[in-house]
Structures are given as structure tokens and as C-alpha cells.
N, C-alpha and C positions, 0 to 999 in steps of 0.2 A: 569401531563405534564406542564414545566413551559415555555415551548418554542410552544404554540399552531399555532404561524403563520410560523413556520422549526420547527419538528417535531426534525430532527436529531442532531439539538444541544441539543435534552435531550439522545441521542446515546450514550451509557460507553461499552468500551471492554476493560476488566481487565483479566491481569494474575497476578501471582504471586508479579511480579514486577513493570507490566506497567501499565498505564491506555492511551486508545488511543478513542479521543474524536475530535470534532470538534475544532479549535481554534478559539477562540474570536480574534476582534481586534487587540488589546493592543498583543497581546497570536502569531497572527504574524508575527511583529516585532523582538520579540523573537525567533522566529523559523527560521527567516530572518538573526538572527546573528549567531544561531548555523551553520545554513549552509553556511555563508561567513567566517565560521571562519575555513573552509575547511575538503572536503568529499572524496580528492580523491588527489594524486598525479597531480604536474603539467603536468606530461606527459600521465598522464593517460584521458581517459572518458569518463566513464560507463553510460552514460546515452542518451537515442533517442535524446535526443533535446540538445544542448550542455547549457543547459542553465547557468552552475555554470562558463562559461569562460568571462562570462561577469563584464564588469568593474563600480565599482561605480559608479553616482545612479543607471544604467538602472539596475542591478543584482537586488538591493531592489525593484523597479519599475514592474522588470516582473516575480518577485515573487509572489507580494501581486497580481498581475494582475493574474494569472494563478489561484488563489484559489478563487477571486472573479467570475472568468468566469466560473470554474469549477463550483461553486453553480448557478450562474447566468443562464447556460445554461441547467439545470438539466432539463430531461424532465421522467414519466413513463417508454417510451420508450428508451431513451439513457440518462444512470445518470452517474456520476463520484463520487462518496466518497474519500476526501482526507481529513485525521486523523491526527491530530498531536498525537506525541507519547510522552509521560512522564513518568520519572523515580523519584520517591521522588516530585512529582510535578514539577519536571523542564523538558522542551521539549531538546529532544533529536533529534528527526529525525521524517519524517512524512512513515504512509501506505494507500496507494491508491489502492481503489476497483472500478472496472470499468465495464460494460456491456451492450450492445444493445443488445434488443428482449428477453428481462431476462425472461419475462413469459411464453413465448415459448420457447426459448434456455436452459433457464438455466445454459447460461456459464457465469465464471468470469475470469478477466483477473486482474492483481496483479500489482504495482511497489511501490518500497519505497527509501527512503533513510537512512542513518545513520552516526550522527555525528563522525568525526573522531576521537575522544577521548575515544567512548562509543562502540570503537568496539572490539573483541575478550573476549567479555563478554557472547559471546549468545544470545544477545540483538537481532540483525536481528532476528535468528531465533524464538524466542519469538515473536515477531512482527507479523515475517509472521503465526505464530501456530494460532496467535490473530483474524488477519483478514479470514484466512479460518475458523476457529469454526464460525465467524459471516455470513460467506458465505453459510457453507453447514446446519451447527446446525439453525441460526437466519434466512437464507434467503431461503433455501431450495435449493441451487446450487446442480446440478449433477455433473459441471465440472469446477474444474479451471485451467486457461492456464495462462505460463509466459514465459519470455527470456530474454536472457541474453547475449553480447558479448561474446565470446567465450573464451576470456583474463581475464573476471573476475571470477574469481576463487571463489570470498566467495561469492557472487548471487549466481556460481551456486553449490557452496556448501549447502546453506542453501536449495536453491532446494531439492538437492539429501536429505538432512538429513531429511527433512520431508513429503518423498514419490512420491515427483513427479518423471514420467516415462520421457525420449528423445521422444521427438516426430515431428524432425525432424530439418532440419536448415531454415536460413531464411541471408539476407545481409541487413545491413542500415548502412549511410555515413552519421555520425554526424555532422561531419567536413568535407564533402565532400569527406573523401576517404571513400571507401566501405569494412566494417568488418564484417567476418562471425558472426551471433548469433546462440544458440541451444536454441531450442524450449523448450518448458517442458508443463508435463497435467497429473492431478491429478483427481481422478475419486471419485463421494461419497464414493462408496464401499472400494476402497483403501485407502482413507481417513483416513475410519472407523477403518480398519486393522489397518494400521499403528500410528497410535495414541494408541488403545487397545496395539499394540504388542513394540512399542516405547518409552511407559507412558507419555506421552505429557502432560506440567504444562496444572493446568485445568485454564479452562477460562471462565470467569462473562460475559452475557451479559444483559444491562439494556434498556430499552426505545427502543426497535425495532418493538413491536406489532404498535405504532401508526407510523412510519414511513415504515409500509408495500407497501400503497396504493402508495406512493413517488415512491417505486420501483418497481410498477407497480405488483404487486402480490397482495393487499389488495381488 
């Protein structure tokens, strides 16, 4: 372990192509610029928080702020994992794992993003194949939940490609007006299935034994 005071910056989830790890520093700057160099249509957006409509500096500002708070407010009980993703060693896009009451619940909840140049590659769903092996394989989840606007088509594409079930709608108003979302939830057991009967790229995980206790399961 060379990170003994944060366990999870010694955390590797590899597939085939990515490696999706903690970002240093210097490492969010960079990921800072993937994602101002645009994620989405001006008329589109796909995300709870609008956060990508924001204008230089505050965009860089409540970027690097959202991933120090994310670690800073990390607790057993309520933790946040948000990964930067790399392809060839260059950050591409980030995947976020999220959970309250993980040791009795067992559930996870999902979000990512992905650079606009690196998409229609598989990449998303690579990503997402990445962070559930770490969820159900590394952490012992029974359940992961996600959603999506109901407009975005390739979230809930990658959904459907790797098994998750509708499991109902839900509304939120990024920008104030209010847009339907569909649920989704993926169970271990269908997990299992659908990776076996799908051949899902396999995936490396490194350094998760000592960041067990972090998530409240050690």
C-alpha cells in the first residue's frame, strides 16, 4: 500500500482498455479540460446538477470543488467514489459510485460522464461493466440502481446493454423545468447471468482489500 493515509488512491479498475483510478491533483485539471471541451449538446442536459452550463472560472472552480468534497465528506456510512477514467493514460471521462448504509443495504447507485470525442466507441459501457465488477465482485453489492432523463438515449442505452431492469420513473428540474427520468436496477444474481450469457471484457481489480473498512464493510 503506498497511499496508507487514503487507501483508495492505491484503488485500479482495469478492463481491456481503461484504467479507472483516483485522480491526483495535476490529473484534475486535466479532466477539468476534457470536460469544458464539451459533453453534451448546447441544448441538451443530461445531468442532475446542470453543472457543465456554467461559465469560466466558476465551471473549473465547482469542478475541482465537487471531487474534493466528494473525498472530504467520505464517511463508512455515506461514501462517494468518483474515478477518473483513462484510455492510453489519458483521462477521458469520470465513473461515480455512491451508497448510504452499504453494510446493510447493499445498494449502489452509478453516474459518469464521457468525453465527447470518445464516445460511440463502447467506452461508456466499458466504464459502467468496470464500476459494477467493483461493486458486486470487490464490494459485495446485491443491488445497483441508476437513471437517466428519459431523452438520453445512450445512458439509457448502456443501461439496457448491461442488464439492468425499468424499475420505474421518477421527475427532476435541472434547470427548473421538470423532466421525466426512468429508473433502472440490477440485481447480483442478474448481474452474474448477464455478464456469463453477454461475455462482458473481464475486469482487474487491485488495492480494494485495504479500502474495505472505508466502506464500511472491513
Amino acid at each position: 500500500m503506498t497511499h496508507p493515509l487514503w487507501p483508495p488512491y492505491d484503488l485500479r479498475v482495469t478492463t481491456p482498455r481503461l484504467e479507472l483510478r483516483l485522480p491526483t491533483e495535476d490529473e484534475l485539471a486535466e479532466l477539468a479540460e476534457v470536460a469544458r471541451a464539451g459533453l453534451h449538446e448546447a441544448d441538451e442536459m443530461p445531468f442532475a446538477v446542470p453543472w457543465t452550463a456554467l461559465p469560466s472560472p466558476e465551471f473549473e472552480w465547482s469542478f475541482v470543488r465537487f471531487h474534493w468534497r466528494t473525498r472530504g465528506s467520505w464517511e463508512p456510512e455515506h461514501w462517494g467514489l468518483e474515478l477518473g477514467v483513462y484510455l492510453d493514460g489519458r483521462p477521458i471521462g469520470a465513473q461515480g459510485l455512491y451508497a448510504a448504509d452499504f453494510a446493510r443495504l447493499r445498494v449502489v447507485h452509478s453516474g459518469s460522464w464521457l468525453g465527447r470525442e470518445f464516445r460511440r466507441r463502447g467506452l461508456g459501457k466499458e466504464m459502467r461493466i468496470a464500476i459494477l465488477a467493483l461493486a458486486f465482485d470487490g464490494l459485495g453489492a446485491e443491488v445497483a440502481e441508476t437513471q437517466a432523463f428519459a431523452d438520453n438515449a445512450a445512458s439509457i442505452g448502456v443501461s439496457r446493454a448491461v442488464g439492468y431492469e425499468e424499475n420505474g420513473t421518477g421527475r427532476m428540474a435541472p434547470q427548473g423545468e421538470p423532466r421525466d427520468t426512468v429508473r433502472f436496477r440490477l440485481t447480483r444474481e442478474r448481474w452474474l447471468r448477464e455478464r456469463a450469457a453477454r461475455g462482458f471484457p473481464r475486469v482487474g481489480l487491485e488495492g480494494v482489500e485495504p479500502c474495505l473498512p472505508l466502506f464500511g464493510i472491513g
